[in-house]
Every structure is written in structure tokens, then in C-alpha cells.
N, C-alpha and C positions, 0 to 999 in steps of 0.2 A: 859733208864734214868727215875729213880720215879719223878715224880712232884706233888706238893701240889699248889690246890689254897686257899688262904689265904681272909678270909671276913671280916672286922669288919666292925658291922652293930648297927644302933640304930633306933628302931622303926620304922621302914621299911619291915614289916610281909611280905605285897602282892609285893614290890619289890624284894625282897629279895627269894621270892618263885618264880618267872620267874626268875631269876639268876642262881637258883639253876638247871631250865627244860634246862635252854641255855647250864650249863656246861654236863648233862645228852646227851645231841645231839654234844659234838665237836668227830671230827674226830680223835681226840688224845684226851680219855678221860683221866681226869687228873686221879693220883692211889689214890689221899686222897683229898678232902676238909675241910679246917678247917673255924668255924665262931666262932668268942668270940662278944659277946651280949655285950652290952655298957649299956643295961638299966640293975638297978639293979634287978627287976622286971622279967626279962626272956619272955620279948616277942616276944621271936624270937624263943620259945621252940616248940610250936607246929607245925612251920614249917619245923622246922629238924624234928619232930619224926615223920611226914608224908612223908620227902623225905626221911627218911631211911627205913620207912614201906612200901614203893614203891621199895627198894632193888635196889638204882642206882647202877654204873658198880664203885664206888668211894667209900672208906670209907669215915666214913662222924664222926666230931668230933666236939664238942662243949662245949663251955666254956661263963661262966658270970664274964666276968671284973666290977664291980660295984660302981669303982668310975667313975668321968666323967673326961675323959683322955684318948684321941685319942690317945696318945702315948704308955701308956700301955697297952691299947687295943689292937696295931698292936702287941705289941710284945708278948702276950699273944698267937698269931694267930700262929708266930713265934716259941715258945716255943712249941706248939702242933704239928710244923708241923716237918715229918720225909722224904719228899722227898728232892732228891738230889737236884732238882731245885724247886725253891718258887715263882711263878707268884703271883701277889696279883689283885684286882679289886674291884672297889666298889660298896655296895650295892644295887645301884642306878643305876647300867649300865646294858646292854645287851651286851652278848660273842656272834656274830656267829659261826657257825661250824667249821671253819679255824682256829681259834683264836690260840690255846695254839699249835696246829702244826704248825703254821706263828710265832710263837714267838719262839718254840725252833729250827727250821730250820734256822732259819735268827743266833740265837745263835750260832750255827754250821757254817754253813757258812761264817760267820766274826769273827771268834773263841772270841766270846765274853764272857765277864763274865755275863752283861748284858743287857738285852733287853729293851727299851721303846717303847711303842705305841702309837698311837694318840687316843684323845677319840671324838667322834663327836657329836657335840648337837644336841638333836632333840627340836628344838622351836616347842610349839604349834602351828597348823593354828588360833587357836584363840587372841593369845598375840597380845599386842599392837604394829600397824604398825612400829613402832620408834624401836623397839627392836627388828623386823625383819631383818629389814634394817640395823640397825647399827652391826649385828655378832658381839656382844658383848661375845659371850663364847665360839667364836672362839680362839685356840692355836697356836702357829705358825709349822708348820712341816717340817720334815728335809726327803731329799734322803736317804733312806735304804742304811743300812751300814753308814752311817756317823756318829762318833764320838758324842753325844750329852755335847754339851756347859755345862760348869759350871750352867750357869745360867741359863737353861733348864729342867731342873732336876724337875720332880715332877712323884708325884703315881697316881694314878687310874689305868694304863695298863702297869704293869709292871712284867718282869721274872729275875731273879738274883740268882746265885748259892748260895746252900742253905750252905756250908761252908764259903763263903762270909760275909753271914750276919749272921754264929752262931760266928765269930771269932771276930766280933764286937761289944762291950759292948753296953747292954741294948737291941736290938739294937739300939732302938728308943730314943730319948733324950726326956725323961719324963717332962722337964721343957716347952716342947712344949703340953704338953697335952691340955691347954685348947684356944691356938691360930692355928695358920694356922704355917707349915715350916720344921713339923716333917718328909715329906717325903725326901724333899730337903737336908736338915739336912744330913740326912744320905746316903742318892745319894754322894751329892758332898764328903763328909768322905769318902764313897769306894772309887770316884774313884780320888780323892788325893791321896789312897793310893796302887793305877795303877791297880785297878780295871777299866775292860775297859769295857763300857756300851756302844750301839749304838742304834741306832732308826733304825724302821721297819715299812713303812709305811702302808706295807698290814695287819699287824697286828691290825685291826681299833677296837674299841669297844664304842658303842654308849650312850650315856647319857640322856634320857631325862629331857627334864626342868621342874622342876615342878614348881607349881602358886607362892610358896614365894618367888621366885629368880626373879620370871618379875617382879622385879622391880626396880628403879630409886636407890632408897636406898642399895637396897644388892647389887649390881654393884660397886656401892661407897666405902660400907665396904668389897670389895673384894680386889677393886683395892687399899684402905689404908692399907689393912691387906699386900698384896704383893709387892708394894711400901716400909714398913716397914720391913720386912723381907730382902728383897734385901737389904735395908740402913744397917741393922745392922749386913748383912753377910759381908759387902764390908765394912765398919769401923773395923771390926773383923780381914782385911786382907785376907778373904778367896777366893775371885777372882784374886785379886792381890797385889801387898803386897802398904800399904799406910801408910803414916807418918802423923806426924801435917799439913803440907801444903796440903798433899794430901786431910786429911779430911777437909781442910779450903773450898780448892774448890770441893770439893764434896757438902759442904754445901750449898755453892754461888751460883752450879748450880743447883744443887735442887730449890731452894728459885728463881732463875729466872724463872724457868720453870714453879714452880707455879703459878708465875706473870704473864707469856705468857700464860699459858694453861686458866686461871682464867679470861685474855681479851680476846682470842678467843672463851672463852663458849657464852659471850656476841656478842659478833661480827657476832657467826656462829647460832644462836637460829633463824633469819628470815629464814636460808636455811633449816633448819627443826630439829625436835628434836632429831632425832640420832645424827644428826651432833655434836649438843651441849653438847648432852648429852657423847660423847666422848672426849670432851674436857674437859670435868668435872671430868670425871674417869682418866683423866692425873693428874690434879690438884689436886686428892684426892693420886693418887699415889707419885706425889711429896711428898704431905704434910705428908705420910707415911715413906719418906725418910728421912723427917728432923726430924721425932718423932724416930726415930732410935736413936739419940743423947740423948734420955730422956731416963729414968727409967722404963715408961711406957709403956704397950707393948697391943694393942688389942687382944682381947680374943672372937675368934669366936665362941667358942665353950663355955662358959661360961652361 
């Protein structure tokens, strides 16, 4: 079975160059790598043209997308790639040696169409005490083989047969290009249309954190950009089907939870600042659910 892993990367040279040593060491080396460059610029060029003048065991293929849009970038990646099965990962992670043989084993095994994996943060030992403590970029994880939830659905460690995702327009929903949702987007689309994806929990692939993200702020505009997304997939219908009432109280309790989440930031600040600072990324998620109702849409990537 050919497999392709899939990169979109933006300015991330020396990440992006350990990515590339991690998939040269798996035990199931993939038959193709594809990277599409997000900068228009190509600075991700001289790190292909050394891992291909290093002669990995992988054809290796590369493309500059040049506007900015995470969504035509993945499917750029997409467009290039010719294996039957399409793992994707991002720029920013580390594969172990097990990786892409844990992801198509578990495929096999729960005859799935596709695979998810978990990706695990590495906090520095130096970040601030409060963001250790608080596992803030913690994801929740499911038993191998389990069916992954609607509202589960995201990329960074992911395998998905690759007639799957060419039979699906775009594949990517280009209107997400310059927010967060494109992965999900299209998760929950396959497997609405009984595409059967599971979680694999030995399949791990690690992340580490870099300095922009420890912080108070980008925590905030995570949890409002995914708060938002969820609102406007769930007004959309696509979890479960909702009418006017249903959006009434959808609103209501959004709008309480704000209120609860907004006096517990208060209340819980003396027991220490992860505490609080948890409750704040509720409140910031709420108030991403009621901006769901607006026109308005945060733009991570912008």
C-alpha cells in the first residue's frame, strides 16, 4: 500500500528539517513526501534540495503556494500526492520510528477509512510555572479503535485513503484559509458521508511549544478561534440538526457559561494562575460561540 506524507509548512527551515530526518528513520518508510511552501518567497527550498541530495528511501516533491491560505496549501499537498493512503503532519512535530506503521496497522485492523492520532506537547522546562501546570495544549484521547466524535476531528496526525479525499471537492474549504477549521471542515464532511475514521492511540507524534504560544494571549485566541468554529458548525446543523429554539438556547447557554466561566476566573485567581487562567480560556471559548452568530470570523492566520 503506497503512502504519501503530506507537509504544509511556513517558515519553519530548521523544524521542518528534523521532520524530514524523523520520516527518513520510520519503520514503514513512506514511498513519497510531499511539502507545499506557504511563503511566497521559498524558504523551505534549500531544505528539500539537501534532503533530496542526501538520497532519502522517499521521493520527495515540492511546491510554493503563495498566497496565504492554509487551505490551499493543504490541498496543493494533496494535488501532488500519488499514494494510495495520505497521512499528513505538521511542520512543527516529531514522527517516531512506529509512526506511519501504527497508523496503517490500526487502518487495517478496524478496516478504517481513517486514522487520527494524538499529538503530545512538549512544554519547555523553562515556561512559566502556571502553563505547566495548567496542560493547557493538552487534547482529550480516545481508546484505539474507537470511532472519533464529530467534534473530535482535527489534523496534525493524521492517515485517510487517498480516494477519499481526491473524490472530495477542493478538498479543503478555501474560505477557511486564513482562520482555524479547515481540518475539521473536512473530517467531519468524510465522515458524514460514512467515511469511517478512528483513533489510534499508539500512534503519538509530539509537538513542541515554541516561545509565541506561552502565552496568556495565544491560549485565549485559540480557545475564541475553537469556540467559534464549534458555534458555527453547530448553527450550521452539522452535529445535530437545530432549529430557531434550538439556536435560542444554544445562545442562552453560551452567554451563561460566559457569565460562570468570567466569575470563576475571579474567584479561582487566589488558588493560583493556571486555575484562573482556565477559566478564562472557557470564557474566551464561550464568547467565540456567540461570535458564531455574527458575520465575523477570527482569522488566525491572517
Amino acid at each position: 500500500m503506497s503512502i504519501t506524507v503530506c507537509i504544509a509548512t511556513y517558515q519553519r527551515p530548521e523544524r521542518l528539517a528534523a521532520l524530514l530526518e524523523d520520516l527518513r528513520k520510520q519503520e514503514r518508510p513512506p514511498d513519497q513526501v510531499v511539502i507545499a511552501d506557504n511563503d511566497a518567497s521559498g524558504s523551505a527550498r534549500a531544505v528539500i534540495e539537501r534532503c533530496s541530495a542526501s538520497k532519502p528511501p522517499f521521493a520527495l516533491d515540492y511546491g510554493i503556494q503563495p498566497d496565504r491560505n492554509i487551505a490551499m496549501t493543504r490541498n496543493l499537498t494533496v494535488s501532488l500526492a500519488r499514494g494510495r493512503w495520505i497521512a499528513f503532519i505538521d511542520d512543527d512535530e516529531r514522527a517516531p520510528s512506529r509512526w506511519l506503521k501504527q497508523l496503517l496497522e490500526s487502518a487495517s485492523e478496524h478496516a478504517a477509512d481513517g486514522v487520527l492520532g494524538p499529538v503530545e506537547p512538549d512544554v519547555p522546562a523553562g515556561a512559566p510555572a502556571w502553563i505547566r501546570r495548567g496542560r493547557f495544549y493538552d487534547f482529550p484521547r480516545l481508546p484505539s479503535g474507537a470511532v472519533v466524535p464529530l467534534n473530535r476531528m482535527r489534523f496534525g496526525n493524521v492517515l485517510l485513503r487517498g480516494d477519499c479525499l481526491r473524490a472530495e471537492p477542493g478538498p479543503f474549504d478555501v474560505r477557511y484559509g486564513l482562520s482555524t477549521g479547515e481540518d475539521g471542515d473536512l473530517l467531519v464532511r468524510l465522515s458524514k458521508k460514512g467515511v469511517r475514521i478512528v483513533w489510534c492511540d499508539s500512534a503519538c507524534v509530539r509537538e513542541p511549544i515554541e516561545a509565541p504560544r506561552l502565552t496568556l494571549l495565544w491560549l485565549l485566541r485559540r480557545a475564541l478561534s475553537g469556540g467559534q468554529e464549534f458555534g458555527r458548525q453547530t448553527l450550521r446543523g452539522v452535529y445535530y440538526s437545530i432549529g430557531p429554539l434550538g439556536k435560542l438556547h444554544f445562545f442562552v447557554r453560551a452567554s451563561a457559561q460566559l457569565t460562570i466561566a468570567m466569575g470563576l476566573t475571579l474567584v479561582c485567581l487566589p488558588a493560583g494562575r493556571h486555575q484562573a487562567a482556565a477559566w478564562l480560556m472557557k470564557a474566551a471559548a464561550n464568547l467565540g460561540k456567540l461570535t458564531a452568530f455574527l458575520a465575523w470570523r477570527y482569522r488566525a492566520y491572517a
